[in-house]
N, C-alpha and C positions, 0 to 999 in steps of 0.2 A: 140798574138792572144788569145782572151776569147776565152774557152769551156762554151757552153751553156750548164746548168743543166736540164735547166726546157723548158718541150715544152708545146706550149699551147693548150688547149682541145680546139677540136672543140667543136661548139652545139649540136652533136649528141650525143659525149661523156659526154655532161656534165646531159642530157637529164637521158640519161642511170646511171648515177650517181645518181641523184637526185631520178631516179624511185627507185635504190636499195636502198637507204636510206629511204623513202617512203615504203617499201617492209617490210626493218626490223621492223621501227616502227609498223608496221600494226602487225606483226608476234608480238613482244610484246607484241602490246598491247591484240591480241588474247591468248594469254596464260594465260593473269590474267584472262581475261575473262570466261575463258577454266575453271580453279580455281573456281572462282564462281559459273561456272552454276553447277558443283559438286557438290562444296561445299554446294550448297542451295537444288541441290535433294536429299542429304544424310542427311540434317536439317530435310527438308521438312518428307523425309518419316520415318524418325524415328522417332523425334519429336508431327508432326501433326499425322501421319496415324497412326505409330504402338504404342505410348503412347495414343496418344489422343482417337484413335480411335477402336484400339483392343486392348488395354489392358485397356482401359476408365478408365485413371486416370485422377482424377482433379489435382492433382499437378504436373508439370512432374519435372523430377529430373536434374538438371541441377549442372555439374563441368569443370571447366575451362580445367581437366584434358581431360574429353571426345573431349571437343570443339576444344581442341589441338590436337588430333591426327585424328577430320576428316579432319582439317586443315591441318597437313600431309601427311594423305591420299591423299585431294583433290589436291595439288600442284603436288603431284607424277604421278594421273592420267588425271589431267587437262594439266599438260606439255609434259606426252608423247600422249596424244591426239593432240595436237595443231604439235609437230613434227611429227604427220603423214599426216598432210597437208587434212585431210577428217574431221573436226570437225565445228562446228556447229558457232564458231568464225571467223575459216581460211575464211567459208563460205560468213562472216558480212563484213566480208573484206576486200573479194577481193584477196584471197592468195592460196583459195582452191584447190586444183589437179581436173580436169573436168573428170571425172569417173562415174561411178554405186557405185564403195562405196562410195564417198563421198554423190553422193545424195542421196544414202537410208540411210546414217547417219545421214543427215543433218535432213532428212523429220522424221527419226525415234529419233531423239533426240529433236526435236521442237514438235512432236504432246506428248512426253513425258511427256518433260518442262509444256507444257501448261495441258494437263491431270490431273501430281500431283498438280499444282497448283491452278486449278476447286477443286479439290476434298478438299483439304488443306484448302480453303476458305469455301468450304461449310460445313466442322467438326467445323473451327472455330468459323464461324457465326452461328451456331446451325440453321439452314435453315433448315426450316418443314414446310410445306405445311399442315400437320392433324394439327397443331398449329394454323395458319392462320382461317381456313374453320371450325376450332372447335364450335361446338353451342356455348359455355362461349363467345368466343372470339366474332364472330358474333353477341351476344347479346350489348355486351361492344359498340362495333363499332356502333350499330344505336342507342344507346343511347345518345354516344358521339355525334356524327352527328345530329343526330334530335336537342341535343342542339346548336349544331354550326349555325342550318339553322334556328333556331329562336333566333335572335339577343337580347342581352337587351340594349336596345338605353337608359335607364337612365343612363348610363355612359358617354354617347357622346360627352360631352364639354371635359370632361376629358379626353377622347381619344384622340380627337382633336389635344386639346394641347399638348400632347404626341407625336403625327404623325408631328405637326408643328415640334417641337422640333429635330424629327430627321431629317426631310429634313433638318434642319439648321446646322446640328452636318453633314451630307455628302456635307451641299454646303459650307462651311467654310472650312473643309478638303479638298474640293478639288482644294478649290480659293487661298486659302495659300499655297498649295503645288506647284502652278504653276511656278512662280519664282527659288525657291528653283531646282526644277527638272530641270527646263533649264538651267541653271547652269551647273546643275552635267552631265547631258547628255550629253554636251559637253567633259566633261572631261572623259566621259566612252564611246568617238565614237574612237573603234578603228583607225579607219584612219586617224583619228586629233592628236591622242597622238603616234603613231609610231615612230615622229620624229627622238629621241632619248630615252636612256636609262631613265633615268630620268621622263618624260612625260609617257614612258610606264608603269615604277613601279606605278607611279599615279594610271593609267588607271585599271591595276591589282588592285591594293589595294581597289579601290572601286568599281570594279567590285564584287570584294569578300566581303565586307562587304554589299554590297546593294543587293549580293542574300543571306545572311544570314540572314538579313531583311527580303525578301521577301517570305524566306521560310518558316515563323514564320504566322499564321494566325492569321488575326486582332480580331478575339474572344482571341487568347493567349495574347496579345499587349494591349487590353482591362483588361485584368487581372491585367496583368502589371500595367499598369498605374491608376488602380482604387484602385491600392495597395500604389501606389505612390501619385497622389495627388486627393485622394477619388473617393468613390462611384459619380455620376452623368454623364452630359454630356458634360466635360469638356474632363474627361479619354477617352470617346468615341471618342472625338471630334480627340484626339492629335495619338489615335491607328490606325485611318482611316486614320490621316496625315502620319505616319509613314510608313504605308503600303503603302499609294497612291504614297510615293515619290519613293518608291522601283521597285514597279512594273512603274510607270510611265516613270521611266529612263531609263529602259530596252528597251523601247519600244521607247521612243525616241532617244534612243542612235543608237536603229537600224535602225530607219528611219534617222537619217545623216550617219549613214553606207553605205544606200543604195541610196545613192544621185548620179546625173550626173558629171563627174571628168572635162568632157568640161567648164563651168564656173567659174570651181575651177585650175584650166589651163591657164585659157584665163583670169583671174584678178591676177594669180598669174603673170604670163607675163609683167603685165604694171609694176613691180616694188611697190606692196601693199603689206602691210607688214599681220602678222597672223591673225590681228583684222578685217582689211577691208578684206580681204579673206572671214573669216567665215561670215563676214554682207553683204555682197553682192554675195557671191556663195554659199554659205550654205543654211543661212538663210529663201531666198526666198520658195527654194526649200522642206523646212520641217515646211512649217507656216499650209498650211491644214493639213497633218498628224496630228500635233502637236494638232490644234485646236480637231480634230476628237477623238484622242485618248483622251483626256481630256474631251471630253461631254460623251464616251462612260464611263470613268470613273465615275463622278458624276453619271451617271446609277445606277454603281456596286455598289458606297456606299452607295446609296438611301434603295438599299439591304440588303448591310450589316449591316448599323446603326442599322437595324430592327434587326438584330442576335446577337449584341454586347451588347445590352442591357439587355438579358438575363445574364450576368454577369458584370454590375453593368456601361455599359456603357450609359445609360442614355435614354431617348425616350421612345418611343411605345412598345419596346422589353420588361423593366423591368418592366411599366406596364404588359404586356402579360405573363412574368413569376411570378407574385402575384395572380393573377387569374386564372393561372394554377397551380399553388402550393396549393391553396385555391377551387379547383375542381369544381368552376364559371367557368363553362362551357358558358351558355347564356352569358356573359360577355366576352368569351375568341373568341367566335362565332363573334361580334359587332367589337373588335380587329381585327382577321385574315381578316374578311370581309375588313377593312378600308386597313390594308395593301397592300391586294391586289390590291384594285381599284388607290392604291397611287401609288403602283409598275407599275402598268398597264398605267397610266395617265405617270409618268414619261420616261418610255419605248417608248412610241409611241411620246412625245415630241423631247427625244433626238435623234429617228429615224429621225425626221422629221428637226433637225438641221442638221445633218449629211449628207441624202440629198441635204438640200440646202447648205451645205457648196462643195458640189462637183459638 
């Protein structure tokens, strides 16, 4: 006769299982959190408010020593805040004890958070209003203006060719990138690469390098690349691509994320192997996305080209920063004008695609 060891979980038990594992990680993860928000109002207010602000020093004194023991501070009181179940994380997520103290902690540790960091922001930004409204300033401002509102159109061919120039530096970025992105997309749709171990490390590995990309703004990419293969609108052209493939993948990796699984069921059924899968139950299903996100894109960079040029990405920008470095204003006035009406003409074209594509 076997003695059986093992009995099997019903689905309630395993239900209950799952929630307490679900429970701890949450509890976790509320403690680093817990740590943090400490750690940032003990930054914040000794740092910004009482250097910056009452004792108005412009240098503030910074050692790795201090930084270390608000660091032990904060874990000491960010962990037994999170084990009393009334903290402002337990709250985030779902773990919080349902009381009067948790809520007047909750309510009085968020109108906190957000107070010292109004305040924190307004010492740093030197935000003034008598600054603003000041006569000097006021004089400055309609001088600027009066020249921005009378154009000098003897630069206009020049402009022109500047403005060509960058619509062509966001429609090449954005036409090159399309290939390349659907590619990747696929390879960063969670529910394509789950398969296996393997497939999934993929999936991570460029997950993580295409938001380390994306997190990088294509004015910094511009730098980059005008340091790498020169000033003009080649660097522009390759900073826009760079960016456009990062952000574009995000987005179409989530639109096959969020695809119907009935088509992708019902071909996997007949016996079609991974390829015919994704070309006939995917595919169909993410061609307008795809198209949409991609017109709204050429949008963005129609935008950005115009900003990257101020550091040495090429177009209408680097024009606009000669002319403003050179305090040709009338000149600089004839520029912003062009942008805008190019920004504006752009906008309501790729509205009007996007429409008809749906």
């Amino acid at each position: 006769m076997i003695n059986k060891t093992e009995v099997d979980q019903s689905p309630l038990d395993i239900i209950r299982q799952n929630q307490r594992l679900e429970e701890r990680a949450n509890f976790i993860k509320a403690i680093f959190l817990d740590i943090f928000f400490v750690f940032y109002s003990i930054l914040v207010l000794q740092r910004a408010i009482y250097y910056k602000f009452i004792l108005d020093l412009r240098e503030i004194p910074f050692s790795w020593g201090s930084i270390l023991t608000i660091f032990l501070i904060s874990v000491f009181i960010g962990t037994g805040w999170t084990f009393t179940r009334t903290s402002l994380s337990c709250k985030l997520f779902g773990i919080a004890k349902d009381n009067k103290v948790t809520k007047w902690t909750v309510e009085i540790s968020g109108w906190f958070l957000f107070n010292i960091t109004f305040i924190a922001g307004w010492i740093i930004t030197k935000l003034s209003i008598v600054d603003l409204f000041s006569p000097e300033g006021v004089q400055g401002a309609e001088r600027l203006f009066g020249a921005l509102f009378r154009p000098e159109f003897g630069i206009f061919d020049d402009a022109l060719f500047a403005m060509i120039e960058t619509i062509y530096i966001a429609l090449l970025a954005t036409l090159i990138s399309i290939p390349i992105t659907l590619v990747i997309s696929f390879f960063t749709a969670r529910n394509l690469m789950k398969g296996s171990k393997i497939t999934f490390a993929v999936y991570f590995v460029l997950r993580l390098v295409l938001n380390f990309i994306r997190s990088i703004e294509p004015l910094i990419w511009a730098i980059i690349f005008s340091v790498w293969v020169g000033i003009g609108p080649f660097a522009g052209m390759i900073a826009l691509l760079v960016h456009t493939i990062a952000s574009n993948a995000k987005l179409y990796s989530e639109a096959i994320e969020g695809i119907e699984q009935g088509p992708v069921e019902a071909i996997t059924a007949t016996g079609a192997n991974k390829i015919q899968v994704v070309w006939y139950a995917v595919v169909p299903q993410i061609v307008l996305p795809f198209l949409s996100f991609t017109i709204y894109r050429w949008d963005i960079n129609v935008r950005m080209a115009t900003i990257i040029g101020l550091v040495g990405g090429g177009g209408i920008g680097t024009m606009l920063m000669q002319y403003q470095g050179l305090a040709r204003w009338h000149e600089v006035g004839l520029i912003v004008l062009m942008i805008a009406l190019v920004v504006w003409i752009m906008d309501y074209i790729s509205a009007k695609i996007r429409e008809a594509i749906y």
